[in-house]
N, C-alpha and C positions, 0 to 999 in steps of 0.2 A: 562564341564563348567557349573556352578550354576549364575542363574540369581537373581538379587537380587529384593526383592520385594519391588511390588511400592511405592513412596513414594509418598501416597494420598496426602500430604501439594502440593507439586509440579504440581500431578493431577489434584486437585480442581484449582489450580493458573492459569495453562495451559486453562483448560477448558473454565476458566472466562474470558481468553484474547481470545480464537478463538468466543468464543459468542459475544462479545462486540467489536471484528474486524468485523465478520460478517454483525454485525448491522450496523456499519462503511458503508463498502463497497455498504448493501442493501439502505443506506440510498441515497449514491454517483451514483448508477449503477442503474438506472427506466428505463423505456422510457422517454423520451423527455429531460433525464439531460444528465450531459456531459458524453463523451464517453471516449475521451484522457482528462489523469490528465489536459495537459494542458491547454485545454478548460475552464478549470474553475481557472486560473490565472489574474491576472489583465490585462488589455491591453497591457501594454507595455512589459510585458514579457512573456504573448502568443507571442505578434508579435517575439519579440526575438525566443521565442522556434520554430517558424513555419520554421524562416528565418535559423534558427541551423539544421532545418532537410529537407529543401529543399536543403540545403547545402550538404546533404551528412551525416552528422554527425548524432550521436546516443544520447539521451537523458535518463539516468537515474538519477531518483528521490527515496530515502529514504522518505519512509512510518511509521510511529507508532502510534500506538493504546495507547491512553492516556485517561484514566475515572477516576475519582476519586474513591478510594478502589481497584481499580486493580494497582495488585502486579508488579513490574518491569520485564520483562520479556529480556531475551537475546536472543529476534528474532526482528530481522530485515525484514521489506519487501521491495522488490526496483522492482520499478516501469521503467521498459526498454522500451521504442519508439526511432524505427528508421524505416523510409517509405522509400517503394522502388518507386520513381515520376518518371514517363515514360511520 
């Protein structure tokens, strides 16, 4: 099997989207900011997500990485919370 070689357009593209996610996440993830996406929702649908996972239920949220000059990319990130309340 012959692997074919890289195609730098795609490489540089890729690249540009995990830098500019990065910066994303470094900017969302400190200390003292939110920890659960949900934390940083408006009130009434924090409250909603709190009430959805003391319920029992599981919480995913679709993430993307949008900047102006970066290339469209086909990744997706999804963002999963479900707490075990004892």
């Amino acid at each position: 099997m012959e692997l074919r070689p890289r195609n730098h357009h795609w490489t540089a593209a890729f690249d540009k989207y995990v830098g500019a996610t990065e910066a994303r996440l470094n900017s969302e993830l400190h200390p003292g900011g939110i920890f659960l996406y949900v934390d940083g929702l408006p009130i009434d649908a924090k409250k909603a997500s709190y009430d959805q996972l003391k319920n029992g239920e599981v919480l995913v949220e679709k993430r993307e990485t949008k900047r102006p000059g970066l290339a469209p990319m086909f990744l997706t990130e999804w963002y999963i919370i479900g707490l075990a309340l004892f």
